[in-house]
N, C-alpha and C positions, 0 to 999 in steps of 0.2 A: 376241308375234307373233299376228296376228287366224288366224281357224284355217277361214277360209273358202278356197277353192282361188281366187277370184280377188280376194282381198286382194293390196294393194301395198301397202299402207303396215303400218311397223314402229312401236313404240312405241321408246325410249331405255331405258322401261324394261319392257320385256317380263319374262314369268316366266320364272324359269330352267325350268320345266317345260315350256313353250312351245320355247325353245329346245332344250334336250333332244331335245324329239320330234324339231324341223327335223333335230337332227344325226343321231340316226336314223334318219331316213329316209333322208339323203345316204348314210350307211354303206350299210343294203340295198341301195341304188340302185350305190352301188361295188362290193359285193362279189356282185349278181347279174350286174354286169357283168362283172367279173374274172370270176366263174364261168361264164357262155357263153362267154366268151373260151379261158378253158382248158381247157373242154370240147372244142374242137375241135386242142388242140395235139398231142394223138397219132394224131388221122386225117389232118391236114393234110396232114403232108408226104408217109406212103405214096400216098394222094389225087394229089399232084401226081406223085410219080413213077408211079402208074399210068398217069397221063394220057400221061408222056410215054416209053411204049411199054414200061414195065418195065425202064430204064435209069438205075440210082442214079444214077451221076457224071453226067450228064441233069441229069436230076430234080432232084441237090442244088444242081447251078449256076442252075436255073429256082427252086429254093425261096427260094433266096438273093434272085432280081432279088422277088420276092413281098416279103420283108422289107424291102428296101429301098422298093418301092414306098409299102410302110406306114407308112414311117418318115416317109417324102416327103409323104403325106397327111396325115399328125399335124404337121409342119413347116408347112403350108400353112393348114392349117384350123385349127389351138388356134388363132390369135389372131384368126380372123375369129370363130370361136364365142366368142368372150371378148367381144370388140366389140361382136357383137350383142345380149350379155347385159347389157353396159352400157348399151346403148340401150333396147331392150323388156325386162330383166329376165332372171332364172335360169331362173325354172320356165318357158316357153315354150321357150328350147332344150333344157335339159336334157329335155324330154318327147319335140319333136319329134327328138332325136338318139336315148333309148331307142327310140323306134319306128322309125325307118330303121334302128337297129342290129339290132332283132328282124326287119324285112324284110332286111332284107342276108345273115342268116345261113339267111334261107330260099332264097333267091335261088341261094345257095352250093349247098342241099341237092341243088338238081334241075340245078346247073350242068348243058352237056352236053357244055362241051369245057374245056380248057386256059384258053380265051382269055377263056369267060363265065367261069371262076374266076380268074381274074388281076383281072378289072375286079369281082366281087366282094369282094377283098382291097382292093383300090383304095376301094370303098362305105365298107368296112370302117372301114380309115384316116379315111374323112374322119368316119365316124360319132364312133368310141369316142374322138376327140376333146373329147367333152362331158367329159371328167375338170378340162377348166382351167375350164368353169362350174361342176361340181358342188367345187372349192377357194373359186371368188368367194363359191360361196354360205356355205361355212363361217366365212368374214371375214365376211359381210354379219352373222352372227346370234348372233357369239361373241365377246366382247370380247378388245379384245387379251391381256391377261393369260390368258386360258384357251384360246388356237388353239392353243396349242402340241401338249396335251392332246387337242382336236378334230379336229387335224388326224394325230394320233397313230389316233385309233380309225377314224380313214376307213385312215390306212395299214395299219389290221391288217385291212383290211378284203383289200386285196390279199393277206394270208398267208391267208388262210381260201380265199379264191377259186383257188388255186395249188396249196394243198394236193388241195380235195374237187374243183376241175375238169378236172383231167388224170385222176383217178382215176374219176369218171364217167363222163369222156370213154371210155376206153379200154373200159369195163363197156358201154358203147351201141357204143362203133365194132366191141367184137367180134361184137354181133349182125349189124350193119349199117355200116358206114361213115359212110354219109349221113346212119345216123338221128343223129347227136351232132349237127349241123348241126342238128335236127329243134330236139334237145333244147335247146340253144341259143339256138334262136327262138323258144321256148316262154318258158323264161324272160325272157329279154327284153323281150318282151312283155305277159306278165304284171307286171311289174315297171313298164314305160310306164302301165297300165290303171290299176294301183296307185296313180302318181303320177298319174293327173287327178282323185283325188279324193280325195286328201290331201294334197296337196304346195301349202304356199303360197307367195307369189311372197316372196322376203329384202330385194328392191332400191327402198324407194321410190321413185312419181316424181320426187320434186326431188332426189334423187341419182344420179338419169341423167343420162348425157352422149350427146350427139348421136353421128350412127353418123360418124366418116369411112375413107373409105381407109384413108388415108396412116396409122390407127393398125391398120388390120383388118389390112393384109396383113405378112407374116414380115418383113422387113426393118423397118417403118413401127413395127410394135409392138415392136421391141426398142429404137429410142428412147429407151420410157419408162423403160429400165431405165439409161440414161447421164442421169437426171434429179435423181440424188444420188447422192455417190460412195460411199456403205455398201452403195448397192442395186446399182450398177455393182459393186462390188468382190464382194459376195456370190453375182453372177451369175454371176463368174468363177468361186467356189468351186464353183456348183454345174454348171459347166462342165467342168472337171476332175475333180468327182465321179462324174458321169455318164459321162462317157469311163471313167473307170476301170472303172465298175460294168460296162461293158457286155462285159467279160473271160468274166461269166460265160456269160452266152448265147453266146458268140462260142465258145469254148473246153474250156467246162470238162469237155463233156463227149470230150472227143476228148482232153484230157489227162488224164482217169482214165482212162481204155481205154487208153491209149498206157502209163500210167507202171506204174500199179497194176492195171492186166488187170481192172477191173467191169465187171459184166454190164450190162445195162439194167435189171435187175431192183434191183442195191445202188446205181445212181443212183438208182432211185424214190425208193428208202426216204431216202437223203440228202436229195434236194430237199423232203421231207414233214419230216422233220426240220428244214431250215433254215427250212422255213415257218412251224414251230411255234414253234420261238425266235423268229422275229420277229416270230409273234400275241404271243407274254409281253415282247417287251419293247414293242412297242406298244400294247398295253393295259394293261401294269405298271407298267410303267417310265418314261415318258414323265413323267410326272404327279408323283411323287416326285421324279424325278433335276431338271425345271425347277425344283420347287422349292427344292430344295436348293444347286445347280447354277448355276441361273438360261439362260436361252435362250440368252446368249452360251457359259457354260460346257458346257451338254448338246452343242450344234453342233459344239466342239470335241473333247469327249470321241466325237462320234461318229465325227466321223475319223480320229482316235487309233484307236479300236477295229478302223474297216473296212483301214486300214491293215497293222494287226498282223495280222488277219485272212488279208489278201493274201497275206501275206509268210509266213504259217505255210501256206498252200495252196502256194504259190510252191517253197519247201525242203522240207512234207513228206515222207522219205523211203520211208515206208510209210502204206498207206491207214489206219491208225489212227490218226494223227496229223491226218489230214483230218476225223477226225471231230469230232477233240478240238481245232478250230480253229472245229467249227462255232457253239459257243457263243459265243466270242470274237468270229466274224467279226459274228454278229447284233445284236451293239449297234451296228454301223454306222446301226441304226435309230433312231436318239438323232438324226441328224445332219438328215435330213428336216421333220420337225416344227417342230423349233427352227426352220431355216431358213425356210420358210414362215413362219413368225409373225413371225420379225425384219425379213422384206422386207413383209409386209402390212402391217407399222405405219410405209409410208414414203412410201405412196399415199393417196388421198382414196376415200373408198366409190364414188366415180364412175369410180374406177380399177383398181376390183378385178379384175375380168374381164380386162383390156387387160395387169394383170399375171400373171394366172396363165396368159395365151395366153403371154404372153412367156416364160415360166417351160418351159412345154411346148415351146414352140419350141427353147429351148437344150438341151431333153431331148429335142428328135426330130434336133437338128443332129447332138448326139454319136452319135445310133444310126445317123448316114450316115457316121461316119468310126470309131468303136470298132471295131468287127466288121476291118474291113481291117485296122485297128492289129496288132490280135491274132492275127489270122489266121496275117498277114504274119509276124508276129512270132514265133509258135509254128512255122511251117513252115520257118523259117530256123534256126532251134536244135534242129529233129532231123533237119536234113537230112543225107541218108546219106553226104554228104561232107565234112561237118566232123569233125575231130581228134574234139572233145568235143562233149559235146551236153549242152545246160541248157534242160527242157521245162516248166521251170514259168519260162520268162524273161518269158513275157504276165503272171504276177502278180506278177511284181516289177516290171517296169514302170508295173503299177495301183499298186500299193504307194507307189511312188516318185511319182507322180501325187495319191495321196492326203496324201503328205508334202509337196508343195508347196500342194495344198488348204489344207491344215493351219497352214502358214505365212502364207500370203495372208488365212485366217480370222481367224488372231491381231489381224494389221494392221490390217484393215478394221474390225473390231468392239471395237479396243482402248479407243477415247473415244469413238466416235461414239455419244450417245444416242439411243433409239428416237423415229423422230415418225409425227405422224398424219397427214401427207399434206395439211398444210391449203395447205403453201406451192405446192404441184401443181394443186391443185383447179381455182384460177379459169383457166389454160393449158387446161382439156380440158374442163369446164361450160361447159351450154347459158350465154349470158349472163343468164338470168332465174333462174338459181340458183349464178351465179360471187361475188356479193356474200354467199351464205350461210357462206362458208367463212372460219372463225374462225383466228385465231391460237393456237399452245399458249399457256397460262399456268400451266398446273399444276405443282409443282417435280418435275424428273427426279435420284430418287437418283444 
């Protein structure tokens, strides 16, 4: 890859040291942004319930419409920011979304009401949607054989930013509140500055595809995923992944205070711990267990694990068993990576973006219907009028969610061999680059 900031074209056979760097620098770029992100997760909510007069049950019913709001903006915008990266390239949005993200979190700092911090949530959403170009871009620069691995170190990139951004967070919110917002913006933009004068463009031009609609918007970009039945079927796994996964934010912490009486203090140190398992198996493990394993076996082995996982939060009967689940639960991280890699090698490079919006989209769908799942479902098993009460019934339901994942994984990836997307390409290329798209020939073990 040419190492100038406005190079577009990729060589076939670039250096891997070349590539390397590009992947590095996506990792910083993910995990400065997870870290503004979680910088701001232990001032947010008192934040909001300040606003709305110092009334928790308030407050947490307004924090709530804020999440959803978020969810709706990452719904709406990953596949138009995917589009557009298809059209002009990575580096131009992924730049222009750091810096609206670093304005948006300043935006926040000097809110002066309720309603300016609701529509900065909202900024928010449509910003920190650059995560489905900074995926195109890791397809654009990594051959198939090695995303799995790629897309392993960007996902550890979220355990690092989880760990150290709630913990910053909280270290600035207790001087000030606002200043974590500050800090936030800081980063972020230091991070944008960084990226215009290193960051080169992944997407040649003759492997752009014109912008339309009808692929930008949520409905229009999920199409492309009913365009072979491996990538349909796979999207479905990772449809019922994501609903499941979404137990924990939904939950989990209202079922350790409820079952096991922790303070806010022994959820830290859990979530810092389950973090850390999942930097070592995202940085560890990924890369061994493909190889051994292979992309179809790691996907399932991962939700075999997040399963088990589930189901040992679900029935732990004391908090130490919670702990001793959290190893177990964090190879769910196995299941990621794979996934990613097996659906990238089923599109054309002209479709990389159009996939990883779609990819985002059915992971901002399940964040508009998990949270009620669980809710619903945990306030219904300890409510004070049933006979018996089962309060870990939201993680057996994931559980049971990840077992039919599991099932439907088998199915889909039983024969289907991996392809490059060439049979797609000429349907979404400009015409003056639809006749470049070659047929496989090469034997598939």
């Amino acid at each position: 890859m040419t190492s100038s900031p406005g190079a577009t074209q990729q060589s076939e056979s670039s250096e891997p040291r070349g590539r390397r760097a590009a992947v590095a620098f996506i990792f910083v770029t993910a995990l400065i942004d997870v870290l503004s992100f979680g910088i701001i997760i232990p001032v947010l909510p008192p934040l909001v319930v300040a606003f709305a007069g110092g009334d928790a049950v308030h407050g947490a019913r307004i924090y709530g419409a804020f999440g959803t709001a978020w969810a709706l903006m990452q719904f709406i915008c990953s596949p138009l920011l995917g589009a557009l990266s298809d059209r002009f390239g990575r580096r131009p949005v992924i730049l222009l979304s750091c810096f609206g993200l670093g304005l948006d979190y300043l935006f926040m700092a000097f809110a002066p009401s309720l309603g300016w911090l609701f529509v900065g949530r909202i900024i928010s959403g449509i910003t920190a949607a650059n995560f489905s170009t900074a995926s195109a871009y890791i397809a654009d620069v990594t051959p198939p054989e090695k995303r799995a691995a790629a897309f392993g170190l960007v996902g550890a990139a979220w355990g690092f930013g989880f760990v150290l951004g709630p913990a910053l967070g909280g270290f600035l919110g207790a001087i000030e509140p606002r200043l974590a917002f500050v800090g936030a913006a800081a980063l972020a933009l230091l991070n944008a500055l960084y990226g215009v004068f290193v960051l080169p463009e992944s997407l040649p031009r003759d492997k752009r595809s014109s912008f339309q609609w009808s692929r930008a918007n949520p409905l229009g970009s999920l199409t492309l995923l009913r365009s072979a039945p491996q990538l349909l079927g796979l999207s479905g796994v990772n449809f019922l992944f994501w609903i499941a996964h979404n137990v924990l934010p939904s939950v989990f912490v209202l079922y350790a205070g409820y079952r096991y009486g922790w303070s806010p203090r022994t959820m830290g140190f859990l979530l810092a711990a389950t973090g850390v398992c999942n930097i070592l198996v995202q940085v560890g493990l990924i890369k061994p267990v493909v190889a051994r394993l292979g992309e179809r076996g790691t996907l399932l082995a991962g939700l075999l694990f997040g399963g088990l996982g589930f189901a040992m939060y679900g029935l732990a009967p004391n908090g130490t068993l919670v702990w001793a689940a959290v190893p177990v639960f964090s190879l769910i991280g196995l299941f990621g990576p794979a996934s990613q890699s097996l659906m990238t090698r089923q599109v054309s490079p002209s479709q990389q973006g159009q996939l990883q919006g779609a990819n985002s989209c059915v992971m901002a769908l399940t964040g508009l219907i998990g949270p009620a799942l669980f809710t619903l479902t945990f306030a219904h098993f300890i409510d004070a009028d049933r006979s018996w009460k089962l309060p870990g019934a939201p993680f057996l339901v994931a559980a049971a969610l990840m077992l039919i994942a599991l099932l439907l994984a088998w199915r889909v990836t039983r024969n289907a061999p991996p392809g490059d997307g060439a049979r797609l390409a000429p349907d979404v290329r400009d015409e003056s680059s639809a006749t470049t798209a070659q047929p496989r020939t090469d034997p598939v073990a």
